[in-house]
BADREN-224016 format. One record per atom (N, C-alpha, C, O): residue number from 1; x, y, z; atom name; residue in one letter. Coordinates in steps of 0.001 Angstrom, whole numbers, always signed. Layout:
BEGIN
- num,xx,yy,zz,atome,residu
- NUM,X,Y,Z,CA,a
...
END
This chain:
BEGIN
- num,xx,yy,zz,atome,residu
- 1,+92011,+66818,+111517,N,x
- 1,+93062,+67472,+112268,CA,x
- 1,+93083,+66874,+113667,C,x
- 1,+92175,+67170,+114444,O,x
- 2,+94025,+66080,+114025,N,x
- 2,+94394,+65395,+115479,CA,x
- 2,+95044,+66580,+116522,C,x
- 2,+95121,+66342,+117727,O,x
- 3,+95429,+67661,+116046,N,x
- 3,+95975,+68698,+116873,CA,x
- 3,+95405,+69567,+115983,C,x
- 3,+94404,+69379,+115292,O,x
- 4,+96434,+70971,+116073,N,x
- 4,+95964,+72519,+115754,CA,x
- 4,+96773,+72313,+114520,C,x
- 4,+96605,+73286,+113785,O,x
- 5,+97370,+71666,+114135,N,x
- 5,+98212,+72032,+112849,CA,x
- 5,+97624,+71495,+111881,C,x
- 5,+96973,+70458,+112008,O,x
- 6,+97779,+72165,+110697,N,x
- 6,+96954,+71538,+109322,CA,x
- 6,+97728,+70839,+108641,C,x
- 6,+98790,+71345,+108280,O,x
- 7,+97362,+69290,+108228,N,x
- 7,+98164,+68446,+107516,CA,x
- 7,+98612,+68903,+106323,C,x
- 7,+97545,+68598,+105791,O,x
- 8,+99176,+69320,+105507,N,x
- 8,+99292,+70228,+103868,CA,x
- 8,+100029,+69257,+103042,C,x
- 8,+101104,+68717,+103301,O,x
- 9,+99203,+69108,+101902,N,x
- 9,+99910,+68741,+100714,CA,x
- 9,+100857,+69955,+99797,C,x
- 9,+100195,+70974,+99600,O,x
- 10,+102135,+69995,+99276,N,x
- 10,+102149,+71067,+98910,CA,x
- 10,+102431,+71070,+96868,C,x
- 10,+103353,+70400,+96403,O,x
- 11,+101580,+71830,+96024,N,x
- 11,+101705,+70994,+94960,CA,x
- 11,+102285,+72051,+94141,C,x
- 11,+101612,+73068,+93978,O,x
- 12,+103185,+71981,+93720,N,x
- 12,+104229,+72721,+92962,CA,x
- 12,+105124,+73409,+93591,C,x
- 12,+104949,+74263,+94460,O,x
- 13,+106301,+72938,+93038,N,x
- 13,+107494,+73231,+93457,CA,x
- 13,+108867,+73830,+92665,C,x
- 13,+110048,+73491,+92746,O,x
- 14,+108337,+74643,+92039,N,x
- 14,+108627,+75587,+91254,CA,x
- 14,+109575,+76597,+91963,C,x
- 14,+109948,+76240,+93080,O,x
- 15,+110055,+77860,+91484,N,x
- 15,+110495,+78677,+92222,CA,x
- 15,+109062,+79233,+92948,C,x
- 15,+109432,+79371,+94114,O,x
- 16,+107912,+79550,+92913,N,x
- 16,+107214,+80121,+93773,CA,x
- 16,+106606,+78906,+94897,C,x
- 16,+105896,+79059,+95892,O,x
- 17,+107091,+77881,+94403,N,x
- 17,+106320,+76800,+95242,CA,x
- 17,+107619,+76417,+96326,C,x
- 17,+107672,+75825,+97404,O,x
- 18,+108432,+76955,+95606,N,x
- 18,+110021,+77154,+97121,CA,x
- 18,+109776,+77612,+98043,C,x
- 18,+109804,+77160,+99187,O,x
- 19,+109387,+78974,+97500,N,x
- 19,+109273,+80016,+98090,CA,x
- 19,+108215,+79675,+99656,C,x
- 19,+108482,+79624,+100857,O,x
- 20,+107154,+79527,+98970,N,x
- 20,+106092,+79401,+99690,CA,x
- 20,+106479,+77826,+101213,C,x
- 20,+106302,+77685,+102423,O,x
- 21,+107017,+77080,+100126,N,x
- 21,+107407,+75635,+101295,CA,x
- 21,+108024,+76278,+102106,C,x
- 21,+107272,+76722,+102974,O,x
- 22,+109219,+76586,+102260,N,x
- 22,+109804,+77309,+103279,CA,x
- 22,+109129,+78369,+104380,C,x
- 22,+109441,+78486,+105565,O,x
- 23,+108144,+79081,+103660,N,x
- 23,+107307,+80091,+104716,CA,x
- 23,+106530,+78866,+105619,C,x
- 23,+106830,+78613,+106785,O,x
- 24,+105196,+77976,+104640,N,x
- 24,+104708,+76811,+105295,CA,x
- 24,+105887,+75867,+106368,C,x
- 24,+105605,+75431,+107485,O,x
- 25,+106805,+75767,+105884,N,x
- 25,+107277,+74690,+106714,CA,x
- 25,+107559,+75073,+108097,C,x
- 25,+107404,+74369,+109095,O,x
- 26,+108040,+76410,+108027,N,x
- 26,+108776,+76732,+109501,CA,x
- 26,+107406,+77689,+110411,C,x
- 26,+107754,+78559,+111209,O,x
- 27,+106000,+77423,+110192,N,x
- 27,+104827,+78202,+110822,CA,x
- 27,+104600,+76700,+111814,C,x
- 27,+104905,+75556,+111479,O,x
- 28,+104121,+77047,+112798,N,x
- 28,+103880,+75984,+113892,CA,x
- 28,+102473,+75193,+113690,C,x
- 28,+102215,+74058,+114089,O,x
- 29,+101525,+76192,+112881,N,x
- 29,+100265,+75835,+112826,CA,x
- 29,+99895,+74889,+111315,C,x
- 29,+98798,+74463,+110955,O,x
- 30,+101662,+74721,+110412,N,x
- 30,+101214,+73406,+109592,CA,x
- 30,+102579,+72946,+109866,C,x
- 30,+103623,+73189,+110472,O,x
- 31,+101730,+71819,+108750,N,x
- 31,+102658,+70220,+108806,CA,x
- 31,+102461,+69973,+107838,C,x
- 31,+101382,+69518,+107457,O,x
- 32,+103984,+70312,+106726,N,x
- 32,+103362,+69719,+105165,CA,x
- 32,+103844,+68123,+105563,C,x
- 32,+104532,+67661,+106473,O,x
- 33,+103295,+67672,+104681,N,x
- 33,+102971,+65987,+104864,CA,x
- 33,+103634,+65190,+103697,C,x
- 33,+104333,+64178,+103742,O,x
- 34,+103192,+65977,+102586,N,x
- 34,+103607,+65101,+101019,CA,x
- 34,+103714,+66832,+99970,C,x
- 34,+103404,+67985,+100268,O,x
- 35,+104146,+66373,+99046,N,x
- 35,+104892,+67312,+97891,CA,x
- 35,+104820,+66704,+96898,C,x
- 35,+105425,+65633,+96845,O,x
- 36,+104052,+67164,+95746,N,x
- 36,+103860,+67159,+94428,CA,x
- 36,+104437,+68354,+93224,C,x
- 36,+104494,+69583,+93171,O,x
- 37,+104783,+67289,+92397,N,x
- 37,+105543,+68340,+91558,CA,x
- 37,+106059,+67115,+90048,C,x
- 37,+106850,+66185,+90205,O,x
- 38,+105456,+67417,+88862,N,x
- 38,+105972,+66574,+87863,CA,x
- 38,+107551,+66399,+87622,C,x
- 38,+107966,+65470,+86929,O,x
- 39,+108246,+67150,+88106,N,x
- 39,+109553,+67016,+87805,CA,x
- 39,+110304,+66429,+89277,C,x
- 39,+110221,+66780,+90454,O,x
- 40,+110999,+65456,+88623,N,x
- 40,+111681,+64585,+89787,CA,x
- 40,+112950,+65667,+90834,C,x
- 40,+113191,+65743,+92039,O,x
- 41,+113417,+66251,+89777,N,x
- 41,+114539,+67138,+90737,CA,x
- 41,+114110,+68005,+91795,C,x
- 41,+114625,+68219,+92892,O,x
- 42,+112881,+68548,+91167,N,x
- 42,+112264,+69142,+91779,CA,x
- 42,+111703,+68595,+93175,C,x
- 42,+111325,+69465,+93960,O,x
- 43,+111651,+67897,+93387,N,x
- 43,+110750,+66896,+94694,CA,x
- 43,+111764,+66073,+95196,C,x
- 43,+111555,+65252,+96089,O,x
- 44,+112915,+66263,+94636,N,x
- 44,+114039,+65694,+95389,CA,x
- 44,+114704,+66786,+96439,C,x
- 44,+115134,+66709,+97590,O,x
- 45,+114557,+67962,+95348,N,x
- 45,+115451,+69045,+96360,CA,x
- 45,+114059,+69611,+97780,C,x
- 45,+114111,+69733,+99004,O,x
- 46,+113367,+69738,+97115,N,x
- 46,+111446,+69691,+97914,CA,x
- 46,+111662,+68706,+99515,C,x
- 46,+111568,+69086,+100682,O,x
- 47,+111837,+67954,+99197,N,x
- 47,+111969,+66868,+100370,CA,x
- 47,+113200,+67107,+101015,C,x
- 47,+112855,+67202,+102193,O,x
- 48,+114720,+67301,+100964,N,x
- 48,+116043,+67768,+101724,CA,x
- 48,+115221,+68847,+102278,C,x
- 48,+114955,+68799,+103479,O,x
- 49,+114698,+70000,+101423,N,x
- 49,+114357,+71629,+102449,CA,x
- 49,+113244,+71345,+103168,C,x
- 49,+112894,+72217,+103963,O,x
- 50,+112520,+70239,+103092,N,x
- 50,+111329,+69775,+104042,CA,x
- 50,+111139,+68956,+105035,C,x
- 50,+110304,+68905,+105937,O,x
- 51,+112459,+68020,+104598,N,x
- 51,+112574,+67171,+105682,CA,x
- 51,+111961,+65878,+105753,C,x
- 51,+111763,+65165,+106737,O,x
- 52,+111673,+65685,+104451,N,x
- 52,+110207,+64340,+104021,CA,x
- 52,+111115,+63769,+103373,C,x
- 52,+111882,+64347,+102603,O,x
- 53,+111112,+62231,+103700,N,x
- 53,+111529,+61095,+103142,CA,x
- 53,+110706,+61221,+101116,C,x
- 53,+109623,+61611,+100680,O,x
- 54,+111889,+60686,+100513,N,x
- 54,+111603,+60982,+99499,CA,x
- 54,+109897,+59984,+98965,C,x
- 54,+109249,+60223,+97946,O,x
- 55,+109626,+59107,+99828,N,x
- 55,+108184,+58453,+99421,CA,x
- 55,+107199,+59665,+99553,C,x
- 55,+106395,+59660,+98621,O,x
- 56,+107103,+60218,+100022,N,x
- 56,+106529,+61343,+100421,CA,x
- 56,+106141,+62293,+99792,C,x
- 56,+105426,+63199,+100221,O,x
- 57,+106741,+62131,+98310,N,x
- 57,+106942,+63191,+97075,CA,x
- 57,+106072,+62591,+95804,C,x
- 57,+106295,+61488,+95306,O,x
- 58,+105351,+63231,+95497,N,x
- 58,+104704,+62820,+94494,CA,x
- 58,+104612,+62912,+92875,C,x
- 58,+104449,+64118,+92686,O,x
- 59,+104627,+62407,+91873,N,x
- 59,+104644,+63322,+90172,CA,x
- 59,+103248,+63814,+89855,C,x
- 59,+103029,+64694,+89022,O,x
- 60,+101937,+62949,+90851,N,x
- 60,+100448,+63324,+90732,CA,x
- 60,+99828,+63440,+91815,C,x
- 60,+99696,+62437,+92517,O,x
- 61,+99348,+64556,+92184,N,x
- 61,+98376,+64919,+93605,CA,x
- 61,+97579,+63497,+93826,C,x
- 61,+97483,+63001,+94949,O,x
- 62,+96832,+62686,+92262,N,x
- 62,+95812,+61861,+93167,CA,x
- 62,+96576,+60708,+94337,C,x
- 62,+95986,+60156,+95266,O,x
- 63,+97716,+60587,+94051,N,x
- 63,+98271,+59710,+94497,CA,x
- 63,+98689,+60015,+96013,C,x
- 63,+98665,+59144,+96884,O,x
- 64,+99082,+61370,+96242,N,x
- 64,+99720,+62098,+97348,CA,x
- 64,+98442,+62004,+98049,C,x
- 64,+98391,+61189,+98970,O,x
- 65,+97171,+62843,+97718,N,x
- 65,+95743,+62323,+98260,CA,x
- 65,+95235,+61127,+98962,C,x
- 65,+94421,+61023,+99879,O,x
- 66,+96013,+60124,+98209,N,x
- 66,+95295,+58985,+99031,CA,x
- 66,+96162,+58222,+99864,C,x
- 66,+95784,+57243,+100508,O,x
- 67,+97864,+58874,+99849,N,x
- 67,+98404,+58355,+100853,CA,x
- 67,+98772,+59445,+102382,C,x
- 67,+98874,+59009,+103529,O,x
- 68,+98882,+60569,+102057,N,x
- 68,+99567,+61280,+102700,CA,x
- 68,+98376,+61792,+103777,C,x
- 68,+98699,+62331,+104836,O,x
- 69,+97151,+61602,+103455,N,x
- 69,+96207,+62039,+104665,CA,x
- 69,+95946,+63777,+104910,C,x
- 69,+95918,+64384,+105981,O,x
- 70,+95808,+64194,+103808,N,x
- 70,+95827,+66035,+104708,CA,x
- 70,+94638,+66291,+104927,C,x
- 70,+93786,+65409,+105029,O,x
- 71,+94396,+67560,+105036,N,x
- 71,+93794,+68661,+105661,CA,x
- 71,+93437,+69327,+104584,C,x
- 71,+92249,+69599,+104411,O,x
- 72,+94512,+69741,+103581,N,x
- 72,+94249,+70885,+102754,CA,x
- 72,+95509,+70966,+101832,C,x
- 72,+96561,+70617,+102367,O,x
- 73,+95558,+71321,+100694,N,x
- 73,+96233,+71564,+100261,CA,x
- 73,+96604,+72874,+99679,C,x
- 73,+95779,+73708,+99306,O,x
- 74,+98209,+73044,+99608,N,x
- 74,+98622,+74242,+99013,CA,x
- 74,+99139,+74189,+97809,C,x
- 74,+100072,+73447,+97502,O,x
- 75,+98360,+75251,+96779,N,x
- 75,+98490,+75278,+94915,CA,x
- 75,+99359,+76034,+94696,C,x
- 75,+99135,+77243,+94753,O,x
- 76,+100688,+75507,+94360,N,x
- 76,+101636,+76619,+93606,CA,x
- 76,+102005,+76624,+91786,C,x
- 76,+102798,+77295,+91125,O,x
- 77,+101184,+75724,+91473,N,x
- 77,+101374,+74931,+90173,CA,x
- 77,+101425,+76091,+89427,C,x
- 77,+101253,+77133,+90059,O,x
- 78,+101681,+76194,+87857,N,x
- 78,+101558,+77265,+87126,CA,x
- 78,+100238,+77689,+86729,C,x
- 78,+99368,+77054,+86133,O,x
- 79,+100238,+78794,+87134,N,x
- 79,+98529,+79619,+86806,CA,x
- 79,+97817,+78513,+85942,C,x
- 79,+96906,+77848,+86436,O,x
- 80,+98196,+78343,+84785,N,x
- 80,+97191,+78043,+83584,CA,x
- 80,+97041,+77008,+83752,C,x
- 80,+96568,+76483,+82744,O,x
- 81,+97335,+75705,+85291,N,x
- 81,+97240,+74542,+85662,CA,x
- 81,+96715,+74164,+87101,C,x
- 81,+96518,+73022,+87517,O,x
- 82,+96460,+75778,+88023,N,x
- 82,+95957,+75805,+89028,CA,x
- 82,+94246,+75204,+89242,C,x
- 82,+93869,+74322,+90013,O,x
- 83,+93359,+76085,+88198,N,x
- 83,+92054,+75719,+88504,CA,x
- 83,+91421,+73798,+88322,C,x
- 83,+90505,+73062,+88691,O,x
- 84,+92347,+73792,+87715,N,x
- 84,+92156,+71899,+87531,CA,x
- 84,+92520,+71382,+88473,C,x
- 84,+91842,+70494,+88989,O,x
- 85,+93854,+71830,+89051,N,x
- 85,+93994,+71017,+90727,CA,x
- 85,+93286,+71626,+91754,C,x
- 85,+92978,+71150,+92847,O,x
- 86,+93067,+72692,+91309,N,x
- 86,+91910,+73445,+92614,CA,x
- 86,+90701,+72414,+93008,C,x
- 86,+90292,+71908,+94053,O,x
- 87,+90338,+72370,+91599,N,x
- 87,+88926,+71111,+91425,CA,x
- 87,+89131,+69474,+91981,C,x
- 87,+88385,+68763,+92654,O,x
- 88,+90125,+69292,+91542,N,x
- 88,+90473,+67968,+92095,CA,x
- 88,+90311,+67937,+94133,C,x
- 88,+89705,+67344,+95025,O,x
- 89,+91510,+69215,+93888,N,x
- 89,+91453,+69214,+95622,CA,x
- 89,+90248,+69208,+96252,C,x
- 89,+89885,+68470,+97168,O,x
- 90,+89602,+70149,+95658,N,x
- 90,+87716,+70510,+96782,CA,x
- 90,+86617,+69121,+95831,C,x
- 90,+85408,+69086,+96060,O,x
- 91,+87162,+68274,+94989,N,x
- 91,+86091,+67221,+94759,CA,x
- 91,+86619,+66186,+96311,C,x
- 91,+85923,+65481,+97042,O,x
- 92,+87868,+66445,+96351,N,x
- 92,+88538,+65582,+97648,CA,x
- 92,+87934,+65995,+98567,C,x
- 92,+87668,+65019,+99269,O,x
- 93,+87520,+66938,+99028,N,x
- 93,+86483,+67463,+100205,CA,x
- 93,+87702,+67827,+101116,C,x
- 93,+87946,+67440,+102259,O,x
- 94,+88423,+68700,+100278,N,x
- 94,+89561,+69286,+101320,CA,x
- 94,+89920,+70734,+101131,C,x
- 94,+90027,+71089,+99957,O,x
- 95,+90120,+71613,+102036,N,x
- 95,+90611,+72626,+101534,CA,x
- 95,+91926,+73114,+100666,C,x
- 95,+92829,+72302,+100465,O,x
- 96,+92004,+74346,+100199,N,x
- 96,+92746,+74481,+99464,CA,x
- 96,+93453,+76249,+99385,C,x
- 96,+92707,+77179,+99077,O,x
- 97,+94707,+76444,+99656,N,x
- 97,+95516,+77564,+99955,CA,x
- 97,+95930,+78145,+98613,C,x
- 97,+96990,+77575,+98353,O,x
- 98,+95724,+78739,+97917,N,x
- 98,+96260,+78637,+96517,CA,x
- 98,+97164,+80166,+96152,C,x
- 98,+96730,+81242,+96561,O,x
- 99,+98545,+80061,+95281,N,x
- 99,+98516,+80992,+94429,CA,x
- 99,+97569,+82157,+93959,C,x
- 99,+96389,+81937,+93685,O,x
- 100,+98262,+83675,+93861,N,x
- 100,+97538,+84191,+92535,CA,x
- 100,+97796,+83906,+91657,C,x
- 100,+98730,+83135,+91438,O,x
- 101,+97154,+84355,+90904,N,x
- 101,+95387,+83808,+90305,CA,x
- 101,+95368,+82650,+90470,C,x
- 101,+96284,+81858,+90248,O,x
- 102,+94283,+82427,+90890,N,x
- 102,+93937,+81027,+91230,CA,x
- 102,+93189,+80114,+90182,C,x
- 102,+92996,+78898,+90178,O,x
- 103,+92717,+81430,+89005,N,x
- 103,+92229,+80816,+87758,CA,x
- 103,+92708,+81949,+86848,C,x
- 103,+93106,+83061,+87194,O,x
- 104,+92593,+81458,+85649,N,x
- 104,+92961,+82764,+84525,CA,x
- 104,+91811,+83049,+83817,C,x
- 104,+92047,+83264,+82629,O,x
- 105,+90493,+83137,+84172,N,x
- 105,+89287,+83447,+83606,CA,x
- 105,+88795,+83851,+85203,C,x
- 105,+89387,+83585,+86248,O,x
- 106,+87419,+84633,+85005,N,x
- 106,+86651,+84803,+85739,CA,x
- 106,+85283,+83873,+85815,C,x
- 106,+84420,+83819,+86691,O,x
- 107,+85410,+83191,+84609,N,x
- 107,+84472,+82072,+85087,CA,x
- 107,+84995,+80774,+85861,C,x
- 107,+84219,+80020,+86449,O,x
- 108,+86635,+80543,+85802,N,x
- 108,+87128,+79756,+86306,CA,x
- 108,+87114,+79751,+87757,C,x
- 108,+86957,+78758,+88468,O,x
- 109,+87325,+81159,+88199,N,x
- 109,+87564,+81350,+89440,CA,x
- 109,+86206,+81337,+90019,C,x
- 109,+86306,+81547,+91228,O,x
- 110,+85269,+81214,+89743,N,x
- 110,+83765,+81237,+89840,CA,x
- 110,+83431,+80331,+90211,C,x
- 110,+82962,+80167,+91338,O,x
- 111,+83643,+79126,+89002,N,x
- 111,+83467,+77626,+88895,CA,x
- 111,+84037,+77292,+90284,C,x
- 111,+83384,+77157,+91318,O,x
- 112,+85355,+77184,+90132,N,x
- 112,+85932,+76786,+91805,CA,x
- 112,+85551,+77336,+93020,C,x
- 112,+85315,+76561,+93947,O,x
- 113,+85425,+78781,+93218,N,x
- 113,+84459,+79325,+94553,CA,x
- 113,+82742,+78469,+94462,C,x
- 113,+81989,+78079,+95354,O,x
- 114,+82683,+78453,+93599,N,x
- 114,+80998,+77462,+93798,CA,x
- 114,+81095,+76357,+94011,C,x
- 114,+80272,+75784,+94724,O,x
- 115,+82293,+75631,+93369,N,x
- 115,+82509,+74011,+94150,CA,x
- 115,+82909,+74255,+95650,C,x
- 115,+82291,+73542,+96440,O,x
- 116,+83670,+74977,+96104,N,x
- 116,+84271,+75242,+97614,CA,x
- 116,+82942,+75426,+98399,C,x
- 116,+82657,+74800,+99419,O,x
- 117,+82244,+76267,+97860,N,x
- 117,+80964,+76316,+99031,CA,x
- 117,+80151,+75706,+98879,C,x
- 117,+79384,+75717,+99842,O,x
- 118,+79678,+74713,+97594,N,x
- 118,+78650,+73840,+97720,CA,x
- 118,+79440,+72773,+98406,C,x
- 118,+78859,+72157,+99299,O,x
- 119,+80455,+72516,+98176,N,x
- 119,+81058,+71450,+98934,CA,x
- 119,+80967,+71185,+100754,C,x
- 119,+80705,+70204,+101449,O,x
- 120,+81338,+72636,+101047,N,x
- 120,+81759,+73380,+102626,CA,x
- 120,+83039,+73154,+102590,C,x
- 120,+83592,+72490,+103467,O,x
- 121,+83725,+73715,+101498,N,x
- 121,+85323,+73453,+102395,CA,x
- 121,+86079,+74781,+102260,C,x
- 121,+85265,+75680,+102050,O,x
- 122,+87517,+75292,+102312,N,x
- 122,+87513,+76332,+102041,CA,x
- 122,+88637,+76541,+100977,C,x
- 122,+89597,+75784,+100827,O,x
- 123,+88399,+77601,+100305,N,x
- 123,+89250,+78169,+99421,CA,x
- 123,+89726,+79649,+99598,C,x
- 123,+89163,+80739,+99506,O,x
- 124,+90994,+79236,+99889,N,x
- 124,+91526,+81395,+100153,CA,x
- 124,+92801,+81049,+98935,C,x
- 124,+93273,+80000,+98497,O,x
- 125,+93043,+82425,+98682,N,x
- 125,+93938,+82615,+97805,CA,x
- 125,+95551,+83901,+98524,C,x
- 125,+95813,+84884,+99218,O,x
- 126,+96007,+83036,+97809,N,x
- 126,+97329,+84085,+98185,CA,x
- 126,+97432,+85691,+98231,C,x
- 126,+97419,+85760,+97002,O,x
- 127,+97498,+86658,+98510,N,x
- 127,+97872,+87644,+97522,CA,x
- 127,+99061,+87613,+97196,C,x
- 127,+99860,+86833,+97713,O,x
- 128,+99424,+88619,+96109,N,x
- 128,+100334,+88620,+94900,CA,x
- 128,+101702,+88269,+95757,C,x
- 128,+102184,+87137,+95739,O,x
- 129,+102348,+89496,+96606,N,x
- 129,+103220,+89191,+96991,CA,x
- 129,+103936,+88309,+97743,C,x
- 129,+104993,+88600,+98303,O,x
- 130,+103144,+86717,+97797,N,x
- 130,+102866,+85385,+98170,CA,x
- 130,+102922,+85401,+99655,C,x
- 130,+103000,+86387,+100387,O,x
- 131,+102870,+84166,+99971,N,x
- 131,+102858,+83419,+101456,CA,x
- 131,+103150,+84242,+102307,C,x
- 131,+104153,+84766,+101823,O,x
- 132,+102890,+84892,+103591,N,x
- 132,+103588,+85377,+104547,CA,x
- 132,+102645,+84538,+106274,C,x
- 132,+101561,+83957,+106234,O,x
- 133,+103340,+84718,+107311,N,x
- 133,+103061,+83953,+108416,CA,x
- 133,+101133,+84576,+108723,C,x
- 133,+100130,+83946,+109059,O,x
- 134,+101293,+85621,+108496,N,x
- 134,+100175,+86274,+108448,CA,x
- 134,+98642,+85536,+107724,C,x
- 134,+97710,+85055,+108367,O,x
- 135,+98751,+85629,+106375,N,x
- 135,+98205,+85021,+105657,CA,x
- 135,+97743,+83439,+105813,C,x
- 135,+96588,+83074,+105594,O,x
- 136,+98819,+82548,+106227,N,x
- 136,+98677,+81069,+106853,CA,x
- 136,+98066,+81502,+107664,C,x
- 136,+96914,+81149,+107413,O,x
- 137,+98074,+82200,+108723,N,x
- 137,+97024,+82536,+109942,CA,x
- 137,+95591,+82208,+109698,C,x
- 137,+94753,+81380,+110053,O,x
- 138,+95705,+83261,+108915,N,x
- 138,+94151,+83408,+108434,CA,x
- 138,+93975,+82484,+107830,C,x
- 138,+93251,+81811,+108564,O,x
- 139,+94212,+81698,+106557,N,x
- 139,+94145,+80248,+106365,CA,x
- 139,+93320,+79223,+107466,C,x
- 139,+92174,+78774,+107437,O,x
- 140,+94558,+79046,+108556,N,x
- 140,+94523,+78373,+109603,CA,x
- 140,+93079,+78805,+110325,C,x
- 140,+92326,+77859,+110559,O,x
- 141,+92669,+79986,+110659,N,x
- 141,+91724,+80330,+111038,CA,x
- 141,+90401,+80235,+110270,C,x
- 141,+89362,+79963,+110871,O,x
- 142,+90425,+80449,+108994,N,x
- 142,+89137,+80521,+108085,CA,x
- 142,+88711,+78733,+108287,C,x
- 142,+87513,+78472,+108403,O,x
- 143,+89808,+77493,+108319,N,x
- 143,+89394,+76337,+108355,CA,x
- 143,+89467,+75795,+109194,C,x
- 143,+89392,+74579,+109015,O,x
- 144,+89648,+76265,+110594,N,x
- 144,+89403,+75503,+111791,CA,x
- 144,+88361,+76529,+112366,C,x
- 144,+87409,+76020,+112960,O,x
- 145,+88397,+77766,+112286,N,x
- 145,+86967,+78583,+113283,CA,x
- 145,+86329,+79557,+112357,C,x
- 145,+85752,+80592,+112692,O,x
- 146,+86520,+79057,+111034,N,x
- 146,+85324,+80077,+109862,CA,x
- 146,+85590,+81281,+110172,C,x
- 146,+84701,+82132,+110193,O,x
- 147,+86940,+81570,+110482,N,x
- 147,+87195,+83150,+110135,CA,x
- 147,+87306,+83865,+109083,C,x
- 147,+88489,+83989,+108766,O,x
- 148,+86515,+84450,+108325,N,x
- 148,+86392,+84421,+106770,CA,x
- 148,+87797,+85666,+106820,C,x
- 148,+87841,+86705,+107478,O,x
- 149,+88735,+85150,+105969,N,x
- 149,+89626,+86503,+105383,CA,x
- 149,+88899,+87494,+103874,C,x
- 149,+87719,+87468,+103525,O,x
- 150,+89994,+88267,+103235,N,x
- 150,+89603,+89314,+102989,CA,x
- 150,+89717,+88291,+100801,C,x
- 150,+89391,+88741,+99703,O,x
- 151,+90264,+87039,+101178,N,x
- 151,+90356,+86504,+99899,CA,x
- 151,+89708,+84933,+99854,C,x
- 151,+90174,+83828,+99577,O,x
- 152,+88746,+85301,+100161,N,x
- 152,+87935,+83870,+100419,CA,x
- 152,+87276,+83233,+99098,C,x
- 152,+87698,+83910,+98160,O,x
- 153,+86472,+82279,+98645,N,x
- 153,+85687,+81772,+97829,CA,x
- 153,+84643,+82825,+98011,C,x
- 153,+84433,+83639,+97112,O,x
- 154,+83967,+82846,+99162,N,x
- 154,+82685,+83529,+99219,CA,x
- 154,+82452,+84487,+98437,C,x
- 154,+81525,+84604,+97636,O,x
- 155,+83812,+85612,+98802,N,x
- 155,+84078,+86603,+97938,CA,x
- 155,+84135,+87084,+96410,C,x
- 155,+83870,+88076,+95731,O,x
- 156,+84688,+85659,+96265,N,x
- 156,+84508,+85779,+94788,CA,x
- 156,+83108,+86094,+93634,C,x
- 156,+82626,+86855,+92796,O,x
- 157,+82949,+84656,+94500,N,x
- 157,+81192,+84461,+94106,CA,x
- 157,+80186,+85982,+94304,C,x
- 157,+79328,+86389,+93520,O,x
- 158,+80531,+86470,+95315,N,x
- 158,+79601,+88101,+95313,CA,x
- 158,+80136,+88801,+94631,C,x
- 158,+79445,+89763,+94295,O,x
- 159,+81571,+88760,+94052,N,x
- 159,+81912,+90037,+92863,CA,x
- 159,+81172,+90318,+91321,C,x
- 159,+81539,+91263,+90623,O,x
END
């Protein structure tokens, strides 16, 4: 991070991954960077509401990863495809903002809170009623001054 804002990948762009770009885009404290999403229309219309040159858009995170430079990324992918990019993201040694559920097992969500903290990076999760300026806060805060929120990795792991 060269300033206060967090570089963000944002990966699915779905209707909840709309949703969510738009809350991310217009908060002062990020900067989505690149956009992933297997479907081309999708990352076409992604980039006009974002403002990112269409190189910028990706069909596979590893690729967005090694050009776009972030901070962290945000998981909007479909549930039953989240905990695999969760893993990818924190093997990247980056944080990660994710959707509920962030896994559809409880060992999944396990697996990934134990990679996040053996790693040191962080993992918070959305709650249900998604993204709000609030929530990025705490985000923003849990990975620049270890302000632990109330949906952390840590958390998981002690349930």
């Amino acid at each position: 991070m060269n300033d206060l804002r967090l570089r963000c990948i944002h990966a699915g762009l779905g209707t909840l991954g709309q949703g969510c770009l738009e809350v991310v885009q217009m908060h002062p404290l990020f900067e989505v960077v690149g956009l992933v999403d297997p479907d081309p229309a999708a990352r076409t219309r992604a980039c006009a509401q974002a403002g990112l040159p269409e190189e910028m858009a990706f069909e596979e995170l590893e690729e967005a990863l090694m050009v776009c430079d972030p901070d962290a990324v945000i998981v909007t992918v479909a549930a039953a495809l989240r905990s695999d990019l969760i893993i990818q993201v924190l093997a990247a040694d980056l944080h990660v903002l994710s959707a509920h559920p962030f896994a559809v097992s409880d060992e999944e969500a396990r697996r990934c809170a134990t990679i996040a903290l053996n790693r040191g990076v962080r993992l918070m999760v959305l709650r249900a009623e998604g993204p709000t300026p609030d929530q990025l806060e705490q985000f923003h805060a849990y990975v620049t001054e270890g302000v632990e929120p109330p949906t952390s990795a840590r958390r998981v792991v002690q349930e």
